[in-house]
C-alpha positions in Angstrom: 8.9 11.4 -39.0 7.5 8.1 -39.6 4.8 6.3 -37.2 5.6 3.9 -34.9 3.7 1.9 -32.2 5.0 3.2 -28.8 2.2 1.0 -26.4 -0.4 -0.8 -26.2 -2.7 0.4 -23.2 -2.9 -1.8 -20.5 -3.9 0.4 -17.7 -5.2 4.0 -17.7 -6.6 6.5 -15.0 -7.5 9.8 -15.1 -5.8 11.7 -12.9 -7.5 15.4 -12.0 -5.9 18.2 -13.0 -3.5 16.2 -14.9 -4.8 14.1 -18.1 -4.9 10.5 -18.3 -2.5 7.9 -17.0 -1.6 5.2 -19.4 0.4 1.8 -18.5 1.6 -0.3 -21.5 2.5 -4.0 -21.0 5.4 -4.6 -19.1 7.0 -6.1 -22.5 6.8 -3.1 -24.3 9.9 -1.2 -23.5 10.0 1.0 -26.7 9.2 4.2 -24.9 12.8 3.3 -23.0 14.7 5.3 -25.6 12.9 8.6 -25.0 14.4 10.9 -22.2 11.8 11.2 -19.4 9.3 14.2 -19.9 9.6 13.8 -23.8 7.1 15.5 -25.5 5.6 13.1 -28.2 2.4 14.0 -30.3 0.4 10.4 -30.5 -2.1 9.6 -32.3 -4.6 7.1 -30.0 -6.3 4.6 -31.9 -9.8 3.4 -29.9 -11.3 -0.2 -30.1 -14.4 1.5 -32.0 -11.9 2.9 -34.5 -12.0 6.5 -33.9 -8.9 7.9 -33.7 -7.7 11.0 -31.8 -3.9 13.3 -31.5 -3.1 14.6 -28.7 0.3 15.6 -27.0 1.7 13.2 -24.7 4.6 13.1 -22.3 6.9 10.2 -21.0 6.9 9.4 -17.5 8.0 6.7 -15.5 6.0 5.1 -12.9 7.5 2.3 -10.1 5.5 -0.9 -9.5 4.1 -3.4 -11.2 0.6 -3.9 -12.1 -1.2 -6.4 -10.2 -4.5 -6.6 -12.5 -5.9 -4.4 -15.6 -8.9 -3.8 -13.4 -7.5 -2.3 -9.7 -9.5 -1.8 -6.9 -9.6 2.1 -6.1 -7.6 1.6 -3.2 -5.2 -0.1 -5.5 -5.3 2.8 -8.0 -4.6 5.1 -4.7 -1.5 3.6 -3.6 -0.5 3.2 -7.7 -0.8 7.2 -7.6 1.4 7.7 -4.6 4.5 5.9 -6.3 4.3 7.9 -9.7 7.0 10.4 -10.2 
């Protein structure tokens, strides 16, 4: 299977219990043609350049993000709208 770039991070939380959280930019939509829960493995690339696989899962979150840094209350109310 060859690489592609699915997102660039825009947004991430960690959410307890769960993993991590990320949001791309609204104008990627390339993660569109996977069905939801999709297991994908990914390869994250870090700003330092370390790079790191992990397992990753599509999910689809309502609302649209209203700064790259949220308040927490923003982050809770984000939260409450993921499915």
């Amino acid at each position: 299977m060859t690489s592609q770039l699915l997102l660039i991070v825009a947004e991430s939380y960690r959410l307890t219990g769960l993993g991590v959280l990320a949001i791309g930019r609204p104008s990627e939509p390339v993660l569109q043609q996977f069905a939801l829960h999709t297991k994908l493995e990914v390869r994250l690339h870090y700003p330092d350049g370390r790079q790191q696989v992990v397992v990753a899962s599509v999910e689809k979150c309502r609302g649209q993000p209203t700064q790259l840094r949220p308040t927490r209350q923003q982050q809770r109310k984000r939260m409450q709208y993921c499915s």
